[in-house]
N, C-alpha and C positions, 0 to 999 in steps of 0.2 A: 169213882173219880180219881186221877192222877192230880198231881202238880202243875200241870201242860194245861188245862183246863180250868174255869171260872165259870159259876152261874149264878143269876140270882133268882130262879125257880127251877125248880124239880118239877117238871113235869111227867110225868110217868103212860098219859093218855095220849101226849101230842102224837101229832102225826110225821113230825118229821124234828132231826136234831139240825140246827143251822149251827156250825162253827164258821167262827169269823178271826180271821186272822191279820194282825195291826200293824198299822203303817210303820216309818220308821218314826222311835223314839214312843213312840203309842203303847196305849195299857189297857187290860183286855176289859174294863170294865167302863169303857165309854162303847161297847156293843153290848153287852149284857142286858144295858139300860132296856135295850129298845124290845125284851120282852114280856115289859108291861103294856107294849101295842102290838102284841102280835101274838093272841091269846092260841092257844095247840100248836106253838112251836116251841121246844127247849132250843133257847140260845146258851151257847157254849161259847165264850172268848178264850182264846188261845194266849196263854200267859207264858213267855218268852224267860229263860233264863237272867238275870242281870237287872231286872226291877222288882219294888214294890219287894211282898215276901220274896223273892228269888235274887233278893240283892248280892247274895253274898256268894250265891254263884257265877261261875264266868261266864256272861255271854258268848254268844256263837257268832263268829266271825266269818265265818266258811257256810256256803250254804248245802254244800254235800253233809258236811256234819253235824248240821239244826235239822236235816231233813230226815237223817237214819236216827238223831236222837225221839225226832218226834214219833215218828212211823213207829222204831221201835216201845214208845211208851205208850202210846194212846192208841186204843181198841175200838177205832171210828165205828166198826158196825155194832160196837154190841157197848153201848159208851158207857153204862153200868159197871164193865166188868164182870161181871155175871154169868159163867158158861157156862149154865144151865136155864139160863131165865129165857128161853125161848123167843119170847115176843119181843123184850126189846130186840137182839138177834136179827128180827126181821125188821126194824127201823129203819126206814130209810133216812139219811141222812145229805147235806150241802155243805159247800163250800162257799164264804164270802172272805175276798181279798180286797183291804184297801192299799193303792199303792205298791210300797215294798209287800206288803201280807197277800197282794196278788199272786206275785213274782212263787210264794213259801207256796200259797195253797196250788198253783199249780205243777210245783215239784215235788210235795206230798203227794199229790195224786197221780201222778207218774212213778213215784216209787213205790206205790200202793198195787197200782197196775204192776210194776215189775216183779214184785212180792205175790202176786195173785189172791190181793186182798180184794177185802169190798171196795165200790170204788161209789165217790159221790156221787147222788143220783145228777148233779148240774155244779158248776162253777160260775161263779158273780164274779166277776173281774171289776174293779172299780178303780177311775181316776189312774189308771194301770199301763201304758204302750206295752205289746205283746214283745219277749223277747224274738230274736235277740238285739239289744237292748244299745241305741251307738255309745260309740265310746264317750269316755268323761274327758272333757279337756283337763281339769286340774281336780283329782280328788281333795274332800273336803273332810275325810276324817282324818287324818294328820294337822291339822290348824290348830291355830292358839283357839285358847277359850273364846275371848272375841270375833277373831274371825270365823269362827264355826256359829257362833250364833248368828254375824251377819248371814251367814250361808242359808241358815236354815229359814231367818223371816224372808228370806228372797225366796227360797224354795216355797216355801208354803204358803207367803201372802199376811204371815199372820206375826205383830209384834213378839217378844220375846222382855220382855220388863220384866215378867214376874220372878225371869230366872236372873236378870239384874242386879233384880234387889237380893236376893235370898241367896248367900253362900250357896249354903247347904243344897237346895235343891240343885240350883246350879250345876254342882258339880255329880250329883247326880246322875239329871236327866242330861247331862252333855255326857255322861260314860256310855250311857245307854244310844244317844245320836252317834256317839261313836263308832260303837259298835255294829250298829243296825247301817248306818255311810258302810262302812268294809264290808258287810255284808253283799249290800247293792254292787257294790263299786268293784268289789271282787266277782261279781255273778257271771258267771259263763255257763248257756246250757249246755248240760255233758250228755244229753243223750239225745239218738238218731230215730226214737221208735216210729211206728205209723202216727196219726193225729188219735188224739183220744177219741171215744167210741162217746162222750160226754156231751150235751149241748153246754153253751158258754153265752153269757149274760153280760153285757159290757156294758158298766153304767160310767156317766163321767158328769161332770159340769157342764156348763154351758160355754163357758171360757175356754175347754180344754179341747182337743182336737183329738175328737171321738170318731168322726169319718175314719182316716184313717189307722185308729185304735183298733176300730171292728174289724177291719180287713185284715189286721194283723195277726189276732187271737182269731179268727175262723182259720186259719193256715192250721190252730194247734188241736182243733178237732172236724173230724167225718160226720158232725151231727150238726144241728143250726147255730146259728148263732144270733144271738138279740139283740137291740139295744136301746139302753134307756137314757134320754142326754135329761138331767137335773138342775130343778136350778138352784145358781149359784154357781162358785166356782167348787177347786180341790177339796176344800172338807165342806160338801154342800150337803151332805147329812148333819150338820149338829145344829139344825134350826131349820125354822121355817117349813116354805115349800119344798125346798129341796130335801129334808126329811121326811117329810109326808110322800113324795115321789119313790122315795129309797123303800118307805113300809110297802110302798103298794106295789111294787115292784117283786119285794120278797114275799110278800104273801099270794101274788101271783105268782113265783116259780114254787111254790109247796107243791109236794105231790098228792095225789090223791088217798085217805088212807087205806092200808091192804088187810084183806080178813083171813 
């Protein structure tokens, strides 16, 4: 285990390791949740510089250099660590992006590809438009405190009180939206390669305009592309139907296991 990574089982037998990688302002352990329903999968959340224990490090602002920090710390095929342990070695392993953690997992894996590493056996794109990405009329990480929280309940559909009321987190979790806005808002893709060789899974809400999401992300690979519209809107995995849609979704892109 590195730093970069969270789990809340060890699974050692699964057949496949699913990393999921967080929206913005997001923390890797509202996906970890979900492998208490998803029995022979280890879920890995990608846990981002600048939150939680990694507070006191600097976020990554730039997405060329969150991509070469990840790529160079974490050992997606062999996610033990272990370079003798053979079997994990042979693990196949995914990608799931929600949002901005779309945008990250699929420039890890182009730099994965260009590195001539293992490459995800599938990428989930979720609630995601494929870059490249239109422009921002006014970016939103330079705002006062207040107006960046207005920004963000409009973005996402979802109040904001509890960072209201609470200095402390507050100021916090708005370092971290900061960070992860510049992120975004800075993102320009920098490479020309063929389309990845990877099938791509585009899941989205019902609200959000997934027609043309899929047409977008089939441009960034040679292999199918899928799609699953959920219900609910932007975060329609943390309840309901629309989680029940998202498990059934990943446990159908599991690969088969290999002897």
């Amino acid at each position: 285990m590195t730093r970069w990574t969270v789990r809340r089982h060890r699974r050692p037998d699964a057949v496949a390791v699913l990393y999921c990688f967080p929206h913005a302002g997001g923390l890797p352990g509202e996906y970890v949740r979900w492998s208490d329903d998803l029995p022979g999968i280890e879920v890995r959340g990608v846990h981002l510089p600048g939150r939680t224990t990694r507070q006191a490090e600097p976020a990554h602002t730039r997405m060329d250099a969150l991509v070469d920090a990840l790529v160079s710390a974490v050992d997606f095929g062999n996610p033990d660590g272990g370079p003798g342990d053979a079997r994990h070695a042979r693990r196949p392993f995914l990608f799931f992006g929600h949002s901005l953690g779309a945008l990250i997992a699929l420039e890890v894996t182009r730099e994965l590809q260009a590195r001539n590493r293992k490459l995800p056996q599938r990428l989930i794109v979720s609630s995601c438009p494929a870059p490249p990405l239109p422009p921002v009329a006014r970016p939103v990480h330079g705002l006062s405190d207040d107006e960046l929280l207005d920004a963000i309940e409009r973005g996402t559909g979802e109040p904001m009180d509890h960072l209201r009321a609470d200095a402390d987190l507050r100021a916090h979790a708005l370092a971290c939206f900061r960070a992860d806005y510049a992120l975004l808002e800075r993102y320009v893709p920098g490479r020309s390669e063929p389309p990845l060789d990877r099938p791509v899974t585009v899941l989205a809400g019902r609200e959000e305009a997934y027609a043309p999401w899929r047409a977008g992300w089939a441009r960034h690979t040679s292999a199918a592309t899928g799609l699953t519209v959920a219900a609910g809107g932007h975060f329609y995995f943390r309840g309901g139907q629309g989680r029940d849609d998202l498990l059934r979704t990943l446990r159908a892109s599991m690969p088969t296991p290999t002897t």
